[in-house]
KOLFI-265719 format. One line per field, with one value per residue (C-alpha): x, y, z; chain; residue in one letter. Coordinates in nm, 3 decimals. Layout:
N
px c(X|...)
py c(Y|...)
pz c(Z|...)
unit c(A|...)
code c(A|...)
This chain:
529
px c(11.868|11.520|11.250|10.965|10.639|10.299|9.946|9.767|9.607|9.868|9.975|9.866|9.609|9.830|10.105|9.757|9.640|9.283|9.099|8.779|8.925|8.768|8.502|8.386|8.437|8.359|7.950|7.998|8.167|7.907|7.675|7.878|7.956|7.599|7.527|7.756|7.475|7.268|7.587|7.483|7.166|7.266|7.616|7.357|7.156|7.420|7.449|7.419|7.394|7.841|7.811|7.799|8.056|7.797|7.705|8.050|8.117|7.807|7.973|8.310|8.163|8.007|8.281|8.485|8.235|8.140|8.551|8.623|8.315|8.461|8.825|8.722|8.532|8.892|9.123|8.943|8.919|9.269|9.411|9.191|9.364|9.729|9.661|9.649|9.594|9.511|9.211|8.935|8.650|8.935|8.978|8.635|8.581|8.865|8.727|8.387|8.530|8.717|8.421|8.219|8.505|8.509|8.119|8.130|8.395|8.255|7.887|8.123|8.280|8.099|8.169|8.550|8.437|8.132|8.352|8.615|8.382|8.314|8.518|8.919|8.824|8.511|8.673|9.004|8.686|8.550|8.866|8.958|8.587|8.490|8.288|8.537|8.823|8.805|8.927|9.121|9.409|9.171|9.056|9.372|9.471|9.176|9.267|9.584|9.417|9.236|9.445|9.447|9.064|8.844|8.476|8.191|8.150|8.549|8.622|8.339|8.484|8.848|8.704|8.520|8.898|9.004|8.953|9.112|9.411|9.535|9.486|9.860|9.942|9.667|9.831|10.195|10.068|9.900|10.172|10.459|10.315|10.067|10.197|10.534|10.739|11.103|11.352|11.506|11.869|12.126|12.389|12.728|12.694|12.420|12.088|11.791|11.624|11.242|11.311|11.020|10.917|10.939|11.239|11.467|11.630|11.725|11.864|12.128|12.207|12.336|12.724|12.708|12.829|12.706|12.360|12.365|12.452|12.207|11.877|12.018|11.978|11.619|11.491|11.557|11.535|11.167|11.107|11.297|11.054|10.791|10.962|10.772|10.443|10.613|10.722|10.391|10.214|10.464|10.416|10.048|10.125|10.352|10.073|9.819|10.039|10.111|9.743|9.613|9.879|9.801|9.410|9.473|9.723|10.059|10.418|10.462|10.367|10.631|10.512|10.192|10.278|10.455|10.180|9.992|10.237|10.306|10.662|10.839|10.953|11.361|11.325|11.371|11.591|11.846|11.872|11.937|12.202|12.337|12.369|12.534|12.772|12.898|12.924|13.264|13.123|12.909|13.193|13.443|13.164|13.155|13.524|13.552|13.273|13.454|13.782|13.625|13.432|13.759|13.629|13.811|13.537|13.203|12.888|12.505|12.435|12.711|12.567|12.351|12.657|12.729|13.104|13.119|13.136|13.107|12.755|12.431|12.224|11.814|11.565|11.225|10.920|10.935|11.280|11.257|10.999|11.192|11.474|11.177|11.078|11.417|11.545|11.229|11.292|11.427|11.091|10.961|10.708|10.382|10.533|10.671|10.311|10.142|10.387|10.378|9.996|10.080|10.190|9.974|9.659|9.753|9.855|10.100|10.068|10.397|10.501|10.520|10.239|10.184|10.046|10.099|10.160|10.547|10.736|10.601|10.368|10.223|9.808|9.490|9.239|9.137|8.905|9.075|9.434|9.734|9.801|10.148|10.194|10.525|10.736|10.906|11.235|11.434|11.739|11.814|11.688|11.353|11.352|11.455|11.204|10.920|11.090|11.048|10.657|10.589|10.774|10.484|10.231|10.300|10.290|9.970|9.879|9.975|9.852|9.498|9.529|9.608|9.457|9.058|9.015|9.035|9.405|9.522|9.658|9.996|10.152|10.447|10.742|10.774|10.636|10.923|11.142|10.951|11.022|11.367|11.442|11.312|11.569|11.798|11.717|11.705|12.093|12.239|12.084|12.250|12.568|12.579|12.554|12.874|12.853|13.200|13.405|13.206|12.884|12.960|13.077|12.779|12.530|12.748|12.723|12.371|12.334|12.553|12.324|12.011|12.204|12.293|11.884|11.744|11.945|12.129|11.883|11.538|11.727|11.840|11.459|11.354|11.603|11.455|11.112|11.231|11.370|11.076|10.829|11.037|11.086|10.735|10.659|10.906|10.690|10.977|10.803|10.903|10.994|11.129|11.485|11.463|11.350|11.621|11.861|11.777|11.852|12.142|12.280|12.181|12.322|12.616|12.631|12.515|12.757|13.057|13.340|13.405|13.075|13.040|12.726|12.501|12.280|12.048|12.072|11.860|11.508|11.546|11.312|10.999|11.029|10.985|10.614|10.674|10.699|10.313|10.295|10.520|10.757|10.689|11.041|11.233|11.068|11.258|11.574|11.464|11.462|11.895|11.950)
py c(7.648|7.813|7.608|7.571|7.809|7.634|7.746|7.716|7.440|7.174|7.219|6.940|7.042|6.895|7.203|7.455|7.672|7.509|7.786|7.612|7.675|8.016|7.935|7.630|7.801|8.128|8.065|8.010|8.361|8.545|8.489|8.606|8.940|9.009|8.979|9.278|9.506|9.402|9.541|9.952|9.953|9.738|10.003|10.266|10.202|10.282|10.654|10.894|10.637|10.624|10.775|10.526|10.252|9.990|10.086|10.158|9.797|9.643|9.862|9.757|9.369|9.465|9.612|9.342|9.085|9.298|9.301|8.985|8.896|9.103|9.050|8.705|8.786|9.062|8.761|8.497|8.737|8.848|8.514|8.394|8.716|8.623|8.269|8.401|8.788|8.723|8.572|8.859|8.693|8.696|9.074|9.137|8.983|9.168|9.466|9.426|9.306|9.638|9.840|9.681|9.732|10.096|10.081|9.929|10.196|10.507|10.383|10.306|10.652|10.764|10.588|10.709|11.077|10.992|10.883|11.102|11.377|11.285|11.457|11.336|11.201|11.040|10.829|10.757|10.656|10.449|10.279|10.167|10.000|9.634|9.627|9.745|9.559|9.342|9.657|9.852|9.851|9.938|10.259|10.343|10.319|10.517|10.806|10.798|10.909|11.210|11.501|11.327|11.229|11.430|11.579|11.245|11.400|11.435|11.090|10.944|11.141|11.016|10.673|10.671|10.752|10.434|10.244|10.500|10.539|10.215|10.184|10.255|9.955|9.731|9.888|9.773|9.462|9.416|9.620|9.412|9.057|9.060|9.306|9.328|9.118|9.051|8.943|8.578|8.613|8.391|8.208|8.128|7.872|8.082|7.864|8.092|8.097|8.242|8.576|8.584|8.780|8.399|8.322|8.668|8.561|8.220|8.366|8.595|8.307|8.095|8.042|8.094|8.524|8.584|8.424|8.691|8.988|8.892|8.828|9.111|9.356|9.199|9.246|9.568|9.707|9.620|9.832|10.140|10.144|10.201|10.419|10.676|10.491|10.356|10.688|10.869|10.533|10.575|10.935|10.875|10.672|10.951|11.200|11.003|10.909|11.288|11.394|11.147|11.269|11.683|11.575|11.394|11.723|11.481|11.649|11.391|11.068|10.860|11.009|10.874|10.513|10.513|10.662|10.339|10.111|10.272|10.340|10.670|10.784|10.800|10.399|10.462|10.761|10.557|10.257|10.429|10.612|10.265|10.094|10.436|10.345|10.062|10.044|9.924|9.555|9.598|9.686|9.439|9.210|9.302|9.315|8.916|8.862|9.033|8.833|8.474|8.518|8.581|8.914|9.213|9.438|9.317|9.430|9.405|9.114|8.932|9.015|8.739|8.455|8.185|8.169|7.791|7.713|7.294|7.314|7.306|7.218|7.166|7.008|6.943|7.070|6.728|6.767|7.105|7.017|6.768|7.036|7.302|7.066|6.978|7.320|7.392|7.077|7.317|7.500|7.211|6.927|7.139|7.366|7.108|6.901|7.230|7.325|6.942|6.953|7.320|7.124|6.843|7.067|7.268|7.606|7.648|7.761|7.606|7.663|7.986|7.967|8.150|8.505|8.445|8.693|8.723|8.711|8.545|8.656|8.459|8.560|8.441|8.582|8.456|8.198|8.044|7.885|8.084|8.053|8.142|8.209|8.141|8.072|7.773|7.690|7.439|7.635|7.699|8.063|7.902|7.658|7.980|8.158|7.900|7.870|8.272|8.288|7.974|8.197|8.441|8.188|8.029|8.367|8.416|8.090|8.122|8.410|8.336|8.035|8.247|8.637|8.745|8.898|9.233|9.157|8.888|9.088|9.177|9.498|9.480|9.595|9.288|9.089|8.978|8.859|8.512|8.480|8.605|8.355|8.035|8.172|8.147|7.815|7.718|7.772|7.693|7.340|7.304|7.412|7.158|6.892|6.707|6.877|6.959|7.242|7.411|7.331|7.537|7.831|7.769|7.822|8.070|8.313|8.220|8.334|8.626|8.738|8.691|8.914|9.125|9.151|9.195|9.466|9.668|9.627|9.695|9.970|10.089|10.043|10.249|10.525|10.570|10.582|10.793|11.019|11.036|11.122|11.427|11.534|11.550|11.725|11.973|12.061|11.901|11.674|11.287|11.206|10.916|11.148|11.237|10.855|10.727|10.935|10.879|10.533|10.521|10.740|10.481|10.190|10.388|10.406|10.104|9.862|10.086|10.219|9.837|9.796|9.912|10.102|9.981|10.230|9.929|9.975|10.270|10.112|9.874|10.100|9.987|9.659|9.630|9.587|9.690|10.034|10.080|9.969|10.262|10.257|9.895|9.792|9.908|9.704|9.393|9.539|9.769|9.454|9.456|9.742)
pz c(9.178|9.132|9.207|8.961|9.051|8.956|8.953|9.268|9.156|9.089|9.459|9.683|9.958|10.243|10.122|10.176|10.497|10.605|10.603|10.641|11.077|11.030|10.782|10.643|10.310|10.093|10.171|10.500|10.499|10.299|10.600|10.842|10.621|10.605|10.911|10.975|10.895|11.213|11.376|11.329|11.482|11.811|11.818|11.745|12.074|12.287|12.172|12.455|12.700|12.791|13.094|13.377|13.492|13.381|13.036|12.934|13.068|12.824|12.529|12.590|12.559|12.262|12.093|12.165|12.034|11.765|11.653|11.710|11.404|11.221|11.180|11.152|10.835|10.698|10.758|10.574|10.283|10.337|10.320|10.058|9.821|9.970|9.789|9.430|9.373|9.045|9.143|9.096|9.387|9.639|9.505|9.531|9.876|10.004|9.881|10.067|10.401|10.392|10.345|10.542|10.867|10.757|10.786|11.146|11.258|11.130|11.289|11.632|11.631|11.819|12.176|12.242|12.246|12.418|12.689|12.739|12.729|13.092|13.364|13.404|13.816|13.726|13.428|13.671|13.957|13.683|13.541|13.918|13.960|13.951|13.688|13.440|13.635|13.274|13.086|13.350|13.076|12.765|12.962|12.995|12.676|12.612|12.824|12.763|12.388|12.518|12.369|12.059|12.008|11.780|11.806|11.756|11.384|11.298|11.449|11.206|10.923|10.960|11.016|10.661|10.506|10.689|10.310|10.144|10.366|10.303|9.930|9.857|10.037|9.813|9.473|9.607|9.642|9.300|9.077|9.264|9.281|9.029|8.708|8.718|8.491|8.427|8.146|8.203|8.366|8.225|8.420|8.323|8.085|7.870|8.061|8.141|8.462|8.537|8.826|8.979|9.347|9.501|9.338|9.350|9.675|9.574|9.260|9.426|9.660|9.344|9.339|8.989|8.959|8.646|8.754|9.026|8.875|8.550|8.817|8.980|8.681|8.546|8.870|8.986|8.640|8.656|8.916|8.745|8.445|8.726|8.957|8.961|9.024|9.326|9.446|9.395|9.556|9.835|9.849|9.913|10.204|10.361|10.269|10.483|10.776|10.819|10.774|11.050|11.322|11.235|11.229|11.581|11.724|11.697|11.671|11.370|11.202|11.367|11.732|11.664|11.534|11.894|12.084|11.995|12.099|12.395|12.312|12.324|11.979|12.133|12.099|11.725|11.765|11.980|11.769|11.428|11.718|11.841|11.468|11.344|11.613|11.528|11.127|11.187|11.194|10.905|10.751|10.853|10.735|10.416|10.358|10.487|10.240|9.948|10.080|10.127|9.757|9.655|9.426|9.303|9.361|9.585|9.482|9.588|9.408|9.594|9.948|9.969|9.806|9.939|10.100|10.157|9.802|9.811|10.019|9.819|10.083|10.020|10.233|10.175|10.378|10.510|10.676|10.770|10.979|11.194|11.173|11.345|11.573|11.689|11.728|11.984|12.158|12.424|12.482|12.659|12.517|12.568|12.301|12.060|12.046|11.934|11.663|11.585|11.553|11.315|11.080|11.130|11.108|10.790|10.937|10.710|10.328|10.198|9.862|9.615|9.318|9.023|9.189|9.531|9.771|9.822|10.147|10.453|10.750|11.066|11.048|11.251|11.478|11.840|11.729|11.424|11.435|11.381|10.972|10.810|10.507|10.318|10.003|10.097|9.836|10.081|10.125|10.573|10.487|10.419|10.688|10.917|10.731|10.896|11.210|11.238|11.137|11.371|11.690|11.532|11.540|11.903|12.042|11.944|12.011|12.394|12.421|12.350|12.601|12.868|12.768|12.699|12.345|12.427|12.536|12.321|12.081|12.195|12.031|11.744|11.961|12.115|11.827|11.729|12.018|11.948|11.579|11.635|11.952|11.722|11.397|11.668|11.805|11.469|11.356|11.757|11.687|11.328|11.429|11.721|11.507|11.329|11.019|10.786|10.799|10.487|10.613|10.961|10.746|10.557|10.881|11.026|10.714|10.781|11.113|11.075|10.763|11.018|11.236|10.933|10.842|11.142|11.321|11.035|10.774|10.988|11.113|10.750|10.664|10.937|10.886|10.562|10.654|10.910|10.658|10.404|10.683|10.797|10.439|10.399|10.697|10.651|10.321|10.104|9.784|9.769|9.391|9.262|9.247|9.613|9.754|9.514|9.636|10.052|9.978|9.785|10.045|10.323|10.141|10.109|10.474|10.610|10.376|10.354|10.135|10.017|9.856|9.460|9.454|9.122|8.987|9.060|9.389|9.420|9.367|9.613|9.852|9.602|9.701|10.028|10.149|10.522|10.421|10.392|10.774|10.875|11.176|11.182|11.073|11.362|11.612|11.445|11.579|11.880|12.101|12.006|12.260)
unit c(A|A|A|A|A|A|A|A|A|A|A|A|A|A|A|A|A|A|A|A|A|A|A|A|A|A|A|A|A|A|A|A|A|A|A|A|A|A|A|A|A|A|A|A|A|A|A|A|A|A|A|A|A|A|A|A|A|A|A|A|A|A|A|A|A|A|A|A|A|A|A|A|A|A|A|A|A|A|A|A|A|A|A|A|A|A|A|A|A|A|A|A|A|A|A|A|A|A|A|A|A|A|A|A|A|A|A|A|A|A|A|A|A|A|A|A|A|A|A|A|A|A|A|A|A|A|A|A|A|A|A|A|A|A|A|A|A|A|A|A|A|A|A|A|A|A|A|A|A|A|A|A|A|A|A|A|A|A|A|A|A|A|A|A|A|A|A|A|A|A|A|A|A|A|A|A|A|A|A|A|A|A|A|A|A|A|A|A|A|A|A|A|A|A|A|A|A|A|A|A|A|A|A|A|A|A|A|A|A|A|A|A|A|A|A|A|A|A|A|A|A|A|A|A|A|A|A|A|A|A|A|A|A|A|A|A|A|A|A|A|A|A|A|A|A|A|A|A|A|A|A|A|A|A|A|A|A|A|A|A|A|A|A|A|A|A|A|A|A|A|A|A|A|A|A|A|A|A|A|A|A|A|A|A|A|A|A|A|A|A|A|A|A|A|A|A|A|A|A|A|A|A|A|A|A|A|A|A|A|A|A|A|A|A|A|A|A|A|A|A|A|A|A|A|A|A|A|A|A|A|A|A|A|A|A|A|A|A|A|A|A|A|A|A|A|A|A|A|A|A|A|A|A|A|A|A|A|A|A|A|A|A|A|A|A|A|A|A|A|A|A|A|A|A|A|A|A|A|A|A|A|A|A|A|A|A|A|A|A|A|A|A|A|A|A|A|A|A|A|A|A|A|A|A|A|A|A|A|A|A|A|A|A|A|A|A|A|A|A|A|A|A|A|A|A|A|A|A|A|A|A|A|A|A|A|A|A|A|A|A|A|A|A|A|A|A|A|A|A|A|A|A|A|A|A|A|A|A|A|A|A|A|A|A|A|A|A|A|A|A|A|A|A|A|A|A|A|A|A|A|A|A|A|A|A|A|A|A|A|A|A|A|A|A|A|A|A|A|A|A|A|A|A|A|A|A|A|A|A|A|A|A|A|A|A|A|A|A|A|A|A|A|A|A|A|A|A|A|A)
code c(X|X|X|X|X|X|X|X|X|X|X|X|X|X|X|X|X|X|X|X|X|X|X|X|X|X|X|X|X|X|X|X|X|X|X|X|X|X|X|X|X|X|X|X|X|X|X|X|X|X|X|X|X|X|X|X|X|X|X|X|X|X|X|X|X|X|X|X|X|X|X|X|X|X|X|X|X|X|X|X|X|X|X|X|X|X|X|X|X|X|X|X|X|X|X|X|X|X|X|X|X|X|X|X|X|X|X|X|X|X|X|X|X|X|X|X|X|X|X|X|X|X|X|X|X|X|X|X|X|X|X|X|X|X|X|X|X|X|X|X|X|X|X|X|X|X|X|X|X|X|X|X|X|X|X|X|X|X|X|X|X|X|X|X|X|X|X|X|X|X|X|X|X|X|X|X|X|X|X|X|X|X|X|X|X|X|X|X|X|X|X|X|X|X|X|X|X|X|X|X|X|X|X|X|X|X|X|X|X|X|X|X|X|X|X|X|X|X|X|X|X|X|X|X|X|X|X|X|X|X|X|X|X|X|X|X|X|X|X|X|X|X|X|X|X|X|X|X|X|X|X|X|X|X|X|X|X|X|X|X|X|X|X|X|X|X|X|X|X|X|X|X|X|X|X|X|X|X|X|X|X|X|X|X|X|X|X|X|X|X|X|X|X|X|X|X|X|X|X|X|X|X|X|X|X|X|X|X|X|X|X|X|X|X|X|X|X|X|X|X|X|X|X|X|X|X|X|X|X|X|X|X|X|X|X|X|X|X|X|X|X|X|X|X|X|X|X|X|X|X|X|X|X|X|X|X|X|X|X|X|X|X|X|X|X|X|X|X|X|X|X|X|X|X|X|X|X|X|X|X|X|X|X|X|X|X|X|X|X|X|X|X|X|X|X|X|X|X|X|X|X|X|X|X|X|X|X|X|X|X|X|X|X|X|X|X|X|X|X|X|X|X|X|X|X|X|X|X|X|X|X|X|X|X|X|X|X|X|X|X|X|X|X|X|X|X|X|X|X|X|X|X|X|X|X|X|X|X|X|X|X|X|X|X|X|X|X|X|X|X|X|X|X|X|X|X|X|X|X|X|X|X|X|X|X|X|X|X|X|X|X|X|X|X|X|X|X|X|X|X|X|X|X|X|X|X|X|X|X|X|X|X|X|X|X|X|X|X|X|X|X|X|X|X|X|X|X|X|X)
């Protein structure tokens, strides 16, 4: 059943991230945002002066020091709005560590032109030298940008967008978390339950039908009375995507997301391929779900049921712990004392409150610990759920133990081998143990809906995206008919002929919060093939 969603407050502070890591607290971090400012002038200085193996080395330390500041002073303001969006000095903080990045990047603009104006064998003499051996990769990287990087003045004037640009992402955020509201949903026996963002999942894993279908109905028929805000809000997202590749001479949006990563764009094109080819399990899966629920007809609301029908299984944060701990036992005891001291040290922000970001995330930068954020309910999804982030978390973890700044940051394509490798761990180590007959269907159906999620759901999510983006570019408009449509289509095709089709269904694509960090999606199941 749902668990109850208080105000921030009333949480205890051993269930809260320590921020205080990255700043001792909000003061602390109005220092460091001013002294941003003193940033322009020394970034300034170095105008007209890229031209030798040695300066290029001094800006490239700068930069990196200069970044480092600053994304300390975005993700303390980040994570301070994630706690409670309600809260307008989180809001307003947020706001002015955003322009204060674009600020630093429009006055930094300037370098990567400066650069790669220089002649192709003197920057390949250059990369190859000792004194840049610390950034052999970055220049690289940086080269490997040439054909797509602007004049000095046009790089400055896309960077000044950068706030603009992501504005669609901020109003998801607010008009999903913050203003949306729902009716109650009523179970069988006529009690009401709250459906909340937090909650919706744990609803539609009830065993209780009509408790389903009900939460299933409030919820998505919230997001039909503002459909078209989210289409025109997604829209706007599509809008600037495509604008940024034609500015930067891309063959599309999705070619430059890839061109980032390193990654060629048939990556995506071959798993959407690969899934297509084998919807014969998705569909078998379905059909034993329909059979084992013992339903005439199955519908969306049932997808996420449980099928071993005597297991109500909860742990606390407590337990699930031990359960974490246990399950990375196998990673050797170097591993398991950091996590340990993870949840010693308050990484972890633990339970859903009232306005609360929803979903879950692993965050940090190089000189804070890793943070994860989460909406813990006690069911194995949300033990998996922490299990996943802290995969996130170690990664990042390890890889500032063993990688300089400029190259701790790993990219997103292999991001989530980690998380995916602990959920693993994670269900291998429940299902060794001597657990009933109902409670091994009960983690299988688990591991086969992780399974389920990560490869033919990602890759659903990406074939949409994949879809709106060449709509758009083919000069076709996104409404809330057309987006509607493109999805109902691809839940059509991803779950089968068995599956009844709610009108419902359609507005799931508002929902989801990935889609404003486009082509991000398909990297959860690219690492499949």
């Amino acid at each position: 059943m749902p668990i109850e969603v208080k105000e921030r407050k009333d949480i205890p502070e051993k269930y809260k991230w320590d921020l205080s890591k990255l700043f001792a607290g909000d003061d602390a971090w109005e220092e460091a945002l001013a002294a941003v400012d003193s940033y322009i002038p020394e970034a300034e200085a170095f105008r007209g002066t890229l031209n030798t193996a040695e300066n290029i080395r001094a800006w490239m330390d700068f930069e990196t020091s200069v970044s480092r500041k600053l994304y300390n002073v975005f993700c303390y303001a980040n994570l301070r709005t994630v706690e409670d969006g309600r809260d307008q000095k989180a809001q307003a903080m947020m706001g002015r560590a955003y322009a204060k990045m674009v600020m630093v990047e429009q006055a930094t603009s300037f370098a990567d032109p400066e650069i790669l104006s220089l002649p192709e064998e003197t920057l390949k003499a250059y990369t190859q030298s000792e004194v840049l051996a610390p950034y052999r990769v970055s220049m690289e990287r940086l080269m490997d940008k040439k054909p797509h990087t602007l004049s000095a003045a046009e790089e400055k004037l896309l960077a000044s967008f950068g706030e603009v640009l992501n504005a669609p992402s901020d109003i998801m955020d607010m008009l999903t978390d913050i203003d949306m509201k729902y009716a109650k949903a009523k179970d069988s026996q006529g009690n009401e339950y709250e459906v909340t963002q937090a909650g919706y999942i744990n609803l539609q894993e009830s065993p209780d039908r009509e408790l389903r279908r009900n939460a299933f109905m409030s919820y998505y028929d919230g997001f039909r009375h503002h459909i078209n805000t989210y289409a025109t809000n997604y829209a706007a997202n599509v809008k600037g995507d495509v604008a940024q590749a034609r500015a930067r001479h891309y063959e599309s949006a999705r070619a430059m997301m890839a061109a980032g990563e390193r990654v060629p764009t048939s990556i995506c094109e071959g798993l959407i391929e690969s899934v297509h080819n084998h919807m014969d399990a998705m569909y078998r899966y379905v059909a034993l779900r329909k059979k084992i629920l013992g339903v005439d007809d199955i519908h969306y609301y049932d997808v996420y049921a449980p099928l071993a029908k005597e297991v109500d299984v909860k742990y606390t944060y407590e337990e699930a712990q031990e359960m974490i701990l246990k399950a990375v036992s196998v990673l050797g005891e170097d591993y398991c004392n950091v996590v340990r001291g993870a949840f010693e040290d308050r990484w972890i922000d633990v339970y859903p409150n009232i306005g609360k970001q929803s979903g879950a995330f692993s965050s940090g930068t190089y000189d804070s610990s890793p943070y994860i954020k989460c909406n813990f309910t006690g069911s194995v999804d949300s033990v998996s759920t922490i299990a996943h982030e802290m995969g996130h978390s170690m990664h990042s973890y390890l890889s500032k133990q063993a990688q300089p700044p400029q190259y701790a940051h790993y990219t997103i394509f292999v991001a989530e081998v980690a998380s995916t490798v602990n959920e693993n761990l994670m269900i291998e180590q429940l299902l060794k143990q001597d657990i009933s007959d109902e409670m091994r269907l009960y983690l299988l159906n688990q591991y086969l809906e992780n399974f389920k999620g990560t490869l033919y759901r990602q890759t659903m999510f990406a074939e949409f995206e994949k879809i709106a983006h060449e709509m758009y570019e083919r000069g076709e408009a996104l409404t809330a008919e057309s987006l509607c449509k493109v999805y109902e289509d691809l839940i059509r095709l991803y779950f089968g002929p068995e599956m009844v089709i709610d009108e419902e269904v359609r507005y799931e694509w508002a929902r989801i919060p990935h889609f404003y960090n486009s082509f991000y999606v398909y990297k959860y199941a690219g690492h499949f093939r």
